[in-house]
C-alpha positions in Angstrom: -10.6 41.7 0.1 -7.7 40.7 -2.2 -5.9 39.1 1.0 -8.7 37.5 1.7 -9.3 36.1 -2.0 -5.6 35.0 -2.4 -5.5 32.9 1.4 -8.4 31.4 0.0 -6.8 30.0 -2.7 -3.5 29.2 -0.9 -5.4 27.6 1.0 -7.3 25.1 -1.3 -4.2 24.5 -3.1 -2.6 23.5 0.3 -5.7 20.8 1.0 -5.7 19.7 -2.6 -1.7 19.1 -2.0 -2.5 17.2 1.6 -5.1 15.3 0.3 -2.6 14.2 -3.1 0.1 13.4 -0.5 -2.0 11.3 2.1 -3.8 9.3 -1.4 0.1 8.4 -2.3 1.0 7.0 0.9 -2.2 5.3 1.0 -1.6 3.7 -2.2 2.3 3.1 -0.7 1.0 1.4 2.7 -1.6 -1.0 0.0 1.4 -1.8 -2.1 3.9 -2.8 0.8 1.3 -5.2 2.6 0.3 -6.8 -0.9 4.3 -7.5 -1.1 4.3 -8.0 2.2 1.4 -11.2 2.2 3.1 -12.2 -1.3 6.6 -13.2 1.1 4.4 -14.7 3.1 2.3 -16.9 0.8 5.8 -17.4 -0.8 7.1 -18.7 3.0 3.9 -20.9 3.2 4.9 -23.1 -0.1 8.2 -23.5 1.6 7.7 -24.3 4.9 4.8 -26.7 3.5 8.0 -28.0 1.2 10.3 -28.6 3.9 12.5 -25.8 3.3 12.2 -23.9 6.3 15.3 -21.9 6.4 13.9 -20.5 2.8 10.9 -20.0 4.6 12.3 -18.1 7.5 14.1 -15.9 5.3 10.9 -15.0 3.2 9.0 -14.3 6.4 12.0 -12.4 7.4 11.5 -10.1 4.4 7.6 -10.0 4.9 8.2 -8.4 8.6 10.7 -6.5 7.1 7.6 -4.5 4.9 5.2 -4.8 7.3 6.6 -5.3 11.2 3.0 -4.8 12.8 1.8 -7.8 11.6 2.1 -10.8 14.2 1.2 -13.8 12.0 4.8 -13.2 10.2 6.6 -13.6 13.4 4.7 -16.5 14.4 5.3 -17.8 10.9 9.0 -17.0 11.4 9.7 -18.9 14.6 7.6 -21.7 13.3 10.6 -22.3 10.7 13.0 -21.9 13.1 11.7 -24.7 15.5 10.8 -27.1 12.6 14.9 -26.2 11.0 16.3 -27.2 14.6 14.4 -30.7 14.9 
C-alpha cells in the first residue's frame, strides 16, 4: 500500500512539473511572436519611409523568431524588389 501511496505522489508531482514546464513555453512561444510582430510593425514604418533595406533587415529578424509565419517573408521580398527599382 505504501508503494502505491508514494507512485501516487511521484506521480502528481511529475504532472504538476509537466504542466509548470508546458505553461513556461507557452508564455515563451507568446513572448517571441509579440517580438516577433513588434520587427514587423517596426519594418512597416520603414518600408512606408522608404528605407527598405532597414526594412528588410527588421523582417529578417521577425522570421528569425517566428519562421512559420508567411506574411514576414512576403514582407521581406517586398523590400527587396522595391530596394532594386
Amino acid at each position: 500500500m505504501k508503494s502505491l501511496t508514494f507512485f501516487s505522489v511521484a506521480l502528481g508531482r511529475c504532472k504538476t512539473l509537466f504542466f509548470a514546464r508546458c505553461l513556461a513555453k507557452k508564455q515563451k512561444a507568446k513572448e517571441t511572436i509579440q517580438n516577433a510582430e513588434r520587427l514587423k510593425a517596426q519594418g512597416n514604418e520603414l518600408h512606408q519611409k522608404g528605407q527598405y533595406q532597414a526594412a528588410y533587415r527588421k523582417y529578417t529578424a521577425a522570421i528569425n523568431e517566428d519562421p512559420e509565419n508567411a506574411i514576414y517573408y512576403a514582407n521581406r521580398a517586398a523590400s527587396s524588389l522595391a530596394s532594386k527599382q
